[in-house]
C-alpha positions in Angstrom: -49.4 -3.5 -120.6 -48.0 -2.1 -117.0 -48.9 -4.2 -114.0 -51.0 -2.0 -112.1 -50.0 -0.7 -108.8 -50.9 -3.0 -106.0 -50.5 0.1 -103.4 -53.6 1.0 -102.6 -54.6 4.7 -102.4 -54.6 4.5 -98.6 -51.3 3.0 -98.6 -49.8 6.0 -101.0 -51.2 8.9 -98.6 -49.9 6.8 -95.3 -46.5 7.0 -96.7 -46.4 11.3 -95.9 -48.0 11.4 -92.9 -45.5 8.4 -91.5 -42.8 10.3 -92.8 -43.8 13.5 -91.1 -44.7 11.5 -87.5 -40.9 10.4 -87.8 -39.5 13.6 -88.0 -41.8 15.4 -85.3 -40.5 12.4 -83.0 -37.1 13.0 -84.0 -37.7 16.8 -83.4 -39.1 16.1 -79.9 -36.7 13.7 -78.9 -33.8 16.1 -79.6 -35.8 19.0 -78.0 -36.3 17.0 -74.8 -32.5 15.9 -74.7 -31.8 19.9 -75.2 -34.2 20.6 -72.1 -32.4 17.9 -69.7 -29.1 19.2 -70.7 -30.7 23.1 -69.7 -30.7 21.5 -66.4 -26.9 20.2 -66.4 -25.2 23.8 -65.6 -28.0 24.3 -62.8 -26.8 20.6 -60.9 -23.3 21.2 -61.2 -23.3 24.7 -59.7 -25.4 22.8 -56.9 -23.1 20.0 -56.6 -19.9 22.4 -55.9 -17.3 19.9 -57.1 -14.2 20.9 -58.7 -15.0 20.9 -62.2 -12.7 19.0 -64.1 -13.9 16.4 -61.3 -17.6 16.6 -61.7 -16.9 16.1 -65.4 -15.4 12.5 -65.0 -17.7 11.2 -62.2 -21.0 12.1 -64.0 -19.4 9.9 -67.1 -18.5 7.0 -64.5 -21.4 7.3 -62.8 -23.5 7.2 -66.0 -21.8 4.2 -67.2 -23.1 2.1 -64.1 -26.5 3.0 -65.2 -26.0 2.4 -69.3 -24.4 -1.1 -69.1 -27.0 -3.3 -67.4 -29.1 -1.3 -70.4 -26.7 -2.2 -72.9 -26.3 -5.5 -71.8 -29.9 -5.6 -72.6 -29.9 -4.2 -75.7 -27.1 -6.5 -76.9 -29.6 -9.5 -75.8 -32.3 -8.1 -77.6 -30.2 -6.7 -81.3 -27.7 -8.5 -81.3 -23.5 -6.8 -80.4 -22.4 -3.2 -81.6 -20.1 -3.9 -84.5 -16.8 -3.0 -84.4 -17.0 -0.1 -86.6 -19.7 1.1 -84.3 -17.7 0.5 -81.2 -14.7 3.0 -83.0 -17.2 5.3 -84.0 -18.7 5.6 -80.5 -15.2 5.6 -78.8 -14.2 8.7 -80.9 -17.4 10.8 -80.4 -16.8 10.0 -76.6 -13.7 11.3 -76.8 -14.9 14.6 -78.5 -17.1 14.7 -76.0 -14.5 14.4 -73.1 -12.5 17.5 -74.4 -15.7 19.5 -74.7 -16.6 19.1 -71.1 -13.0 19.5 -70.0 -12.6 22.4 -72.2 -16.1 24.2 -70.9 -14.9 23.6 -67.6 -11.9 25.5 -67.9 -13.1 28.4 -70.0 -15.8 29.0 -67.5 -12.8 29.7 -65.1 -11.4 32.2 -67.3 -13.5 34.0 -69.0 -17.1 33.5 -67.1 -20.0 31.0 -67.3 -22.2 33.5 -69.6 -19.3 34.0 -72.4 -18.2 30.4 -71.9 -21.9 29.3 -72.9 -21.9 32.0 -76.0 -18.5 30.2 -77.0 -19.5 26.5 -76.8 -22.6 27.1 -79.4 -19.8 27.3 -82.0 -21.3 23.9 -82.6 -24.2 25.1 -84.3 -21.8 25.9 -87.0 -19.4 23.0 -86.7 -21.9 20.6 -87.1 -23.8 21.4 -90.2 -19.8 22.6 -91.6 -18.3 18.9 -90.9 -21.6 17.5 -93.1 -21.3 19.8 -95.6 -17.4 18.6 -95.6 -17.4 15.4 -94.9 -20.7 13.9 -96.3 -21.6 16.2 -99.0 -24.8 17.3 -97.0 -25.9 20.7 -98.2 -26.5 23.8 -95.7 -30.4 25.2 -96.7 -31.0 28.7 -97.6 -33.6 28.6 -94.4 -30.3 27.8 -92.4 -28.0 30.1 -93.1 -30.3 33.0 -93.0 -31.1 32.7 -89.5 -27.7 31.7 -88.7 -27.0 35.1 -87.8 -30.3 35.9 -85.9 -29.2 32.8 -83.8 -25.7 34.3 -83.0 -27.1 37.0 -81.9 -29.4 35.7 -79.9 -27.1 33.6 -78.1 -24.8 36.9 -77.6 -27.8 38.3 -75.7 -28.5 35.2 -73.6 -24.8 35.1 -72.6 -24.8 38.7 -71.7 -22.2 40.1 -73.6 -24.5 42.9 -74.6 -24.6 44.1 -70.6 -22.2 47.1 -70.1 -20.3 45.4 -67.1 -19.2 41.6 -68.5 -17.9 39.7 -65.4 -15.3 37.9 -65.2 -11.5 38.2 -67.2 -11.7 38.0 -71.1 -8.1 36.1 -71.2 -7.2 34.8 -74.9 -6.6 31.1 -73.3 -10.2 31.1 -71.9 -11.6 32.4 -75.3 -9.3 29.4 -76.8 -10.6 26.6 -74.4 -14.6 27.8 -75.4 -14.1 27.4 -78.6 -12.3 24.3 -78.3 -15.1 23.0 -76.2 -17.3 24.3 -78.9 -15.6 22.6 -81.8 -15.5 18.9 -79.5 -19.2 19.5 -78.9 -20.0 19.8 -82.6 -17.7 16.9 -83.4 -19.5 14.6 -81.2 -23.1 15.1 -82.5 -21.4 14.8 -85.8 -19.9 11.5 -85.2 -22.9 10.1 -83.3 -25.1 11.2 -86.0 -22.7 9.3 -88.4 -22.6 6.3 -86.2 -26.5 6.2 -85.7 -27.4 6.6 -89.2 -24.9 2.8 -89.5 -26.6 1.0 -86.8 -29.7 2.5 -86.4 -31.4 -0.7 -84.0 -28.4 0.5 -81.4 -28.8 3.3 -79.1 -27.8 2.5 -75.7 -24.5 0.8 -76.5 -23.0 3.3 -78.6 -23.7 5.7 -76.1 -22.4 3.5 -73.3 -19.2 2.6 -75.1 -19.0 7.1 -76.3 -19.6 7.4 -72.1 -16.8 5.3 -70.8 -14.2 7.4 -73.8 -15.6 10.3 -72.1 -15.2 9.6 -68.4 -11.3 8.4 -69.3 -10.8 11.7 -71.2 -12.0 13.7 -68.5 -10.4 11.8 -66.2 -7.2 12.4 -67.2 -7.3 16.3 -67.2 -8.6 16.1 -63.9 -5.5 13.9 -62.8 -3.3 16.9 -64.4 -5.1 20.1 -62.7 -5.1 17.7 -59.6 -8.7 17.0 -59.4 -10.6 16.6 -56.0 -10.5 13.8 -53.0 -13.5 11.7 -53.4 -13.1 10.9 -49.7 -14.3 15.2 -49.4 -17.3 15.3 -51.5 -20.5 15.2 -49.4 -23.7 13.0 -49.2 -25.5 15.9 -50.5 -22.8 16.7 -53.4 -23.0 12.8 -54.6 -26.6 13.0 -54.6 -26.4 16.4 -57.0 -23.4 14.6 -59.3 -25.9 11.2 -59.3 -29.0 13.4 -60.7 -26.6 15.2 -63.0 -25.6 11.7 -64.3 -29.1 10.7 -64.8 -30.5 13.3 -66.1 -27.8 15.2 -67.8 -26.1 12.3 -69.4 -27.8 9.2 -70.0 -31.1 10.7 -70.6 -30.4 13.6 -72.4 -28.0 12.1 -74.7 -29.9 8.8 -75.3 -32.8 11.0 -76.7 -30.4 13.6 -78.5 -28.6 10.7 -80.2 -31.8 8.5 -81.8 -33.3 11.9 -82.9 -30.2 13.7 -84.3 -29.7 10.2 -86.5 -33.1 11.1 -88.3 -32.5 14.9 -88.7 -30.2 17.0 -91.2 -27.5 18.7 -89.1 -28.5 21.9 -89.5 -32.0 21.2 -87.8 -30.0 19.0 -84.6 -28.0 22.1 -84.1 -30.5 24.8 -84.1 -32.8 23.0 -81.9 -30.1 22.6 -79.4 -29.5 26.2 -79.3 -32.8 26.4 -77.2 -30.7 25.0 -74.7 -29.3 28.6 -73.1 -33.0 29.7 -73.6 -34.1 27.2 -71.1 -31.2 27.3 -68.5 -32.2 31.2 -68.1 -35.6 30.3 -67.1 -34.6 27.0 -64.6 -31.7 29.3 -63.1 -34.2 31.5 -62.1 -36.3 29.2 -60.8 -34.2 26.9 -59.1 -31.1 29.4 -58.1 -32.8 32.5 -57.8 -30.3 33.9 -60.6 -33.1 36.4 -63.0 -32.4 37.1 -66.1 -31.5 41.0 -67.5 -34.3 42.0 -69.9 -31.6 41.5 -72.9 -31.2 38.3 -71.5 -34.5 37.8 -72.0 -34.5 39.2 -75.4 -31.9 37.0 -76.3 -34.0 33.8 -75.7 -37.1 35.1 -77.9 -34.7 35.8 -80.4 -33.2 32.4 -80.2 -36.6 30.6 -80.3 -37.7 32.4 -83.2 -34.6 31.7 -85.4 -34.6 28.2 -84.6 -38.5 28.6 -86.0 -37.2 30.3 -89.3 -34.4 27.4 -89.6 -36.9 24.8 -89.4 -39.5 25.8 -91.5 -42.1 27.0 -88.4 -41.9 30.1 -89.4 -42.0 31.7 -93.1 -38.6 32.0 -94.7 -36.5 31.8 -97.8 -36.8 28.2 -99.1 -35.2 26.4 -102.0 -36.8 25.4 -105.3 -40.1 27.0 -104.2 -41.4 24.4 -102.1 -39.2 24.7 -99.4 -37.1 21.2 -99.5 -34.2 21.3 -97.8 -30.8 21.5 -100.3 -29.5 18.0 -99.3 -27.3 16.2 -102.0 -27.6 12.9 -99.4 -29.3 12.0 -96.1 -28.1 9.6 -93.4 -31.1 9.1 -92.3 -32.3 5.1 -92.2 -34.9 4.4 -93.9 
């Protein structure tokens, strides 16, 4: 005769609703990072720094901030493996080439196409899963990828008739590469997470300090700025951008994008444009063209149909997402 259960009823219909509190976290933590980083573009321009420069110095900046925390963190869980350490050393890195990358595209080929470039990572990201862990791309995914393109194209105003700035191959090349480093760093962080799930602040310390150094060293070969030159008022915009822009905004990205399938990290993030329209305008006076505008509705609303907000093709008729494994810890 079969023991009965010793669940009780009210312990079986917790086990949903706990399930579905952890992902809307997980979905609000990433949407907050996305909304701090909105605000990244916004300090920089205000900081006027030489860009290559500003990349390094928010990393090193940062890193002041993130050890006392992962000192305390270390107290508290105990050290970041090894394995962790290498993990978060080679997302850093990815992350150094994408900023150093953006940086110089901008310079070529203009801050609006540069932008429309660098969200290659919405397909990198779910790509390298699908590669590398098996992870399968949902139906709900794939058919608003192209809405989301699109969208994007709007917001970075290559729909205007008169595009500004030169459309040089090498500054297509470096967006793209920034683009591809972006992807491979919420990839690798989300692969990292998912192994030490209790650590948040070191791996991000450790992927910090491999982005400063990366940066670093492309600002020492394009000649970079004197330190001595940069204002009071310039530090104080390069201190905010740290804050904000890099330890907050990745410390929330990375513990929600370790509980999320790729595909639903990347498409939240593509609000990101959306919300730098908006705070440009506020902030820098810059408003918006009307398919600019456009752009960001169209933008919210596929990120909708890709997460399930809004009705669209599902798999199996109950709308599960078409995942072989998750990393998510459990």
């Amino acid at each position: 005769m079969p023991l009965p259960d010793s669940r009780s009823p009210c312990d079986a219909s917790r086990a949903p609703r706990l399930a579905i509190s952890s992902r809307t976290t997980a979905v609000a933590a990433v949407l907050t990072g996305a909304v701090c980083l909105s605000a990244s573009a916004i300090l920089v321009k205000l900081a006027g720094v030489d860009a290559a420069t500003t990349a390094w110095l928010r990393c090193a900046i940062a890193v002041l901030l993130l050890v006392p925390l992962a000192l305390h963190e270390r107290a508290r869980r105990g050290p970041l493996p090894a394995a962790g350490i290498a993990w978060a050393l080679a997302a850093g890195t990815a992350l150094g080439i994408d900023y150093a990358a953006w940086a110089t595209s901008i310079y070529q080929v203009g801050a609006g196409i540069s932008t429309v470039l660098i969200n290659v990572q919405v397909i990198v990201l779910p790509l390298l899963a699908f590669l590398i862990d098996r992870e399968a791309i949902p139906v709900r995914f794939l058919a608003a990828l192209p809405l989301m393109l699109i969208g994007i194209s709007l917001v970075g105003g290559l729909w205007e008739a008169a595009a500004p700035g030169p459309k040089s191959a090498a500054g297509t090349a470096f967006g793209v590469l920034a683009g591809i480093g972006y992807g491979c760093y919420l990839f690798i962080t989300r692969r990292a997470g998912a192994l030490a799930p209790r650590h948040v602040i070191q791996p991000l310390t450790w992927a910090t300090v491999a982005a400063g150094a990366t940066a670093a060293s492309v600002s020492l070969l394009s000649g970079g700025a004197d330190l001595g030159s940069i204002s009071a008022r310039s530090w104080t915009f390069l201190a905010v951008l740290a804050v904000i822009g890099q330890v907050v905004a990745w410390l929330f990205i990375n513990h929600g994008s370790a509980r999320l399938a790729p595909t639903t990290t990347a498409g939240l993030l593509l609000i990101q444009p959306a919300l730098a329209l908006g705070l440009a305008a506020a902030v820098l006076g810059e408003q918006p063209s009307g398919l600019q505008l456009f752009g960001a509705v169209v933008v919210l609303v596929s990120v909708a149909i890709a997460n399930g907000a809004v009705p669209g093709p599902s798999v199996g008729g109950k709308g599960r997402p078409m995942t072989r494994r998750s990393l998510t810890p459990r």
